[in-house]
C-alpha positions as CSV (number, residue, x, y, z in Angstrom):
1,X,-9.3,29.3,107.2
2,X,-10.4,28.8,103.9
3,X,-12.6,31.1,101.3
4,X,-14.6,29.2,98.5
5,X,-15.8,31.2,95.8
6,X,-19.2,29.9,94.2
7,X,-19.0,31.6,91.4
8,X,-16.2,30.1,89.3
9,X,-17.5,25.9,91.1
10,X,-21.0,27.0,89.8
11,X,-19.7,27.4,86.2
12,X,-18.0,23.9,86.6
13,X,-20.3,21.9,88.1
14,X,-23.9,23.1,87.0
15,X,-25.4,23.4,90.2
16,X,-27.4,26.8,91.6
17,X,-25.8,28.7,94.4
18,X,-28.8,27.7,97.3
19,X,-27.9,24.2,96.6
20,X,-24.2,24.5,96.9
21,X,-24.6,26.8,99.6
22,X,-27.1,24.2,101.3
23,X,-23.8,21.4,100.6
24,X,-21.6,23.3,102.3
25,X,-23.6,24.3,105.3
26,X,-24.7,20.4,105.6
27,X,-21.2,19.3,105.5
28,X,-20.0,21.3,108.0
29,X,-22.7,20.3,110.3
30,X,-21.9,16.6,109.8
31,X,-18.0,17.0,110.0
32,X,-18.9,18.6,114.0
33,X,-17.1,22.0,112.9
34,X,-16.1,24.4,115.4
35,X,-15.6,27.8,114.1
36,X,-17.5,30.4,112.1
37,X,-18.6,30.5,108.8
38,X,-18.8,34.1,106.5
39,X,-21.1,34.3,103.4
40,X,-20.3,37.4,101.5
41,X,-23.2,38.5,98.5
42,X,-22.2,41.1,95.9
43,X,-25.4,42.2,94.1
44,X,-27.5,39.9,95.5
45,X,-25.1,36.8,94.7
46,X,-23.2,34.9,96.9
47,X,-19.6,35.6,95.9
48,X,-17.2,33.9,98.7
49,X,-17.9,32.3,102.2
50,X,-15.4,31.8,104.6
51,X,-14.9,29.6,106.8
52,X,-12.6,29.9,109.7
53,X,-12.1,27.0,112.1
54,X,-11.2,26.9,115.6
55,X,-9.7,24.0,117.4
56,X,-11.2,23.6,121.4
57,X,-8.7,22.1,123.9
């Protein structure tokens, strides 16, 4: 599982929230992810999504 907070990599890198938010969603597409993913918004923000992978045998 691993939580990525947008706020602080928006600061560093420049780039809006949507967008990253768009990067991340694309990449997990692409990469064939199996698992769930968990935005959470604090005052109308995204603050931290979540994603938690699951491994199919």
């Amino acid at each position: 599982m691993s939580a990525i907070n947008l706020r602080n990599e928006q600061q560093q890198s420049g780039k809006s929230q949507l967008t990253k938010l768009y990067e991340i969603m694309r990449e997990t597409m692409e990469n064939g992810f199996y698992g769930s993913v968990e935005v959470k918004f604090e005052a109308g923000k995204v603050t931290i999504i979540r994603k938690t992978e699951s491994i199919k045998i």
